[in-house]
C-alpha positions, 0 to 999 in steps of 0.5 A, spaced: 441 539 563 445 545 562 448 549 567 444 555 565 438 551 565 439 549 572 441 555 575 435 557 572 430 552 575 433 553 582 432 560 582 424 560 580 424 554 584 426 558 591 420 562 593 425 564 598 428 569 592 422 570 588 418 573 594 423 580 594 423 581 586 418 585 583 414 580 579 416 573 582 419 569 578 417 573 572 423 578 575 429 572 573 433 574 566 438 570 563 444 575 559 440 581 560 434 584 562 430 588 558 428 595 561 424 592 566 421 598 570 419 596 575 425 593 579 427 589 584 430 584 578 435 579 578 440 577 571 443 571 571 449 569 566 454 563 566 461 567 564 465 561 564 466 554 563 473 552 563 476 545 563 479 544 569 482 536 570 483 531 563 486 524 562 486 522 555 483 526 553 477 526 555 474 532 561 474 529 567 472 536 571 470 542 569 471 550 572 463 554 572 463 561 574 456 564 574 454 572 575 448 574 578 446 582 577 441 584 582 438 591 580 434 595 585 432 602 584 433 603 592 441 599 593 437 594 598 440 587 596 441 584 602 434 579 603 436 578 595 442 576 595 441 572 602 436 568 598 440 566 591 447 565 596 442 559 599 439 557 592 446 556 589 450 554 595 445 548 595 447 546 587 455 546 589 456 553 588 462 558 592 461 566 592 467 567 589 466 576 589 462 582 589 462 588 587 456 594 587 456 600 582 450 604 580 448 606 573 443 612 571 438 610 577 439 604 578 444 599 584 446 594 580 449 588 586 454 583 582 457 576 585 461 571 582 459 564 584 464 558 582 464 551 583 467 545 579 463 539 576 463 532 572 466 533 565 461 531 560 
């Protein structure tokens, strides 16, 4: 299973996170949201996925990085951010940054989570 897909499941599986978007787990994009218009939503995306340890040339370890946007009209991310840090710390994942901005009418929170897995 890819590395999106499983961050996917995960986070539609929590009913934790689902309960403060908008529309449930209808409210969960990969890459970009369309003009959702009715927000809270969450964006996820895998930004990176490096090497990290090869022996003879095959990939023992790799370096994944996923971005999480969540977007509200109001700037209220806490319970949002609390619920997706307990999904992707359950899969292995570190929060690695974040950082808040606005644009337009909307407060856009986004956190890096990292972690390391087995090569494929």
């Amino acid at each position: 299973m890819s590395t999106a897909r499983m961050v996917y499941q995960a986070l539609v599986c929590s009913k934790e996170l689902t309960q403060f978007l908008a529309h449930g787990k209808k409210g969960i994009y990969h890459g970009r949201s369309p003009d959702a218009g009715t927000y809270p939503i969450l964006v996820y995306s895998v930004i990176s996925d490096v090497p990290a340890l090869s022996v003879d040339g095959m990939e023992l370890e790799r370096r994944v990085t996923v971005r999480i946007h969540i977007l509200t009209k109001d700037g209220r991310f806490r319970e949002i951010h609390r619920a997706v840090q307990n999904v992707l710390l359950s899969l292995g994942f570190v929060r690695a940054q974040t950082q808040e901005l606005t644009e337009k009418d909307i407060f856009v929170e986004i956190t890096d989570y990292k972690t390391v897995m087995e090569g494929e």
